[in-house]
C-alpha positions in Angstrom: 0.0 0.0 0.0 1.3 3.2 -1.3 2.1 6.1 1.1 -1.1 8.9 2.3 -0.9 11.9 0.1 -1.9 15.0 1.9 -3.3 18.7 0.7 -3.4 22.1 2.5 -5.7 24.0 0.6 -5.2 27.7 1.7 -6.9 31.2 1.5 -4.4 33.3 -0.5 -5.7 36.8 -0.2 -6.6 36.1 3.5 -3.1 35.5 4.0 -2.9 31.8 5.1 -0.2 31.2 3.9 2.0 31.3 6.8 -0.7 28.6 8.7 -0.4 26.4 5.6 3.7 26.6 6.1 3.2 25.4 10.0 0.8 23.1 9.6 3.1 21.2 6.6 6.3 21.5 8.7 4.4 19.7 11.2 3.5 16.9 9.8 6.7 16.2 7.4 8.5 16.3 11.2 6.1 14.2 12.8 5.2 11.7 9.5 8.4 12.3 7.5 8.8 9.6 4.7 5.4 7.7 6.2 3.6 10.4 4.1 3.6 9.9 -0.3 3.4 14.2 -0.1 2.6 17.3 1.8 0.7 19.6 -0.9 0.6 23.4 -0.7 -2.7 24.0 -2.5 -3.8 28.0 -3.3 -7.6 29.0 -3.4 -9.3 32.0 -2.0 -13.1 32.8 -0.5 -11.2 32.1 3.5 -10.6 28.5 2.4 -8.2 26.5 4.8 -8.8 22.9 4.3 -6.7 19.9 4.9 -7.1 16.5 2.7 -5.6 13.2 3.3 -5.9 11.3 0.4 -9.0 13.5 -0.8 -11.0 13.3 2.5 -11.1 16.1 4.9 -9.8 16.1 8.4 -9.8 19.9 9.0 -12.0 22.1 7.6 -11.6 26.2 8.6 -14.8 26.1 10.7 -13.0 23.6 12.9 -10.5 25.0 16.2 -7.4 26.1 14.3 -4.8 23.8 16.4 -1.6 22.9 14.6 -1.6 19.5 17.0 -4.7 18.6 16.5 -4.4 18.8 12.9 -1.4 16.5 12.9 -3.5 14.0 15.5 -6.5 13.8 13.0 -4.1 13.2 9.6 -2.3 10.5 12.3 -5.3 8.5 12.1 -5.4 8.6 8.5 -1.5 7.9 8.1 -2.1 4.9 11.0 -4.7 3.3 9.3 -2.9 3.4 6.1 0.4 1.3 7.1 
């Protein structure tokens, strides 16, 4: 079984760019080579979205919480190995 592949879709003209950053350092320290990829994906309308293998684990709405983002992508990444 192949690697999880993971996107950070992120608001560019709300300037999320720099929450994007932390939350893909993160999880290439935590996951390193257990992930495929740690996509940096642009959009706009306050978009901040994060994908693992196309299904969402954090949406904006959600408590902005670098941890927890990395805890709920864990489960993904653990249930893929």
């Amino acid at each position: 079984m192949s690697e999880p592949a993971v996107e950070i879709e992120y608001c560019v003209p709300c300037g999320f760019l720099d929450r994007a950053v932390d939350v893909q350092r993160a999880l290439l320290e935590r996951f390193g080579e257990r992930l495929d990829r740690v996509a940096l994906v642009t959009g706009d309308r306050g978009v901040f979205e994060v994908r693992v293998d196309g299904e969402t684990v954090f949406e904006k709405g959600d408590d902005y919480d670098v941890e927890g983002i990395t805890d709920a992508v864990a489960e993904r990444v653990g249930a893929a190995a």
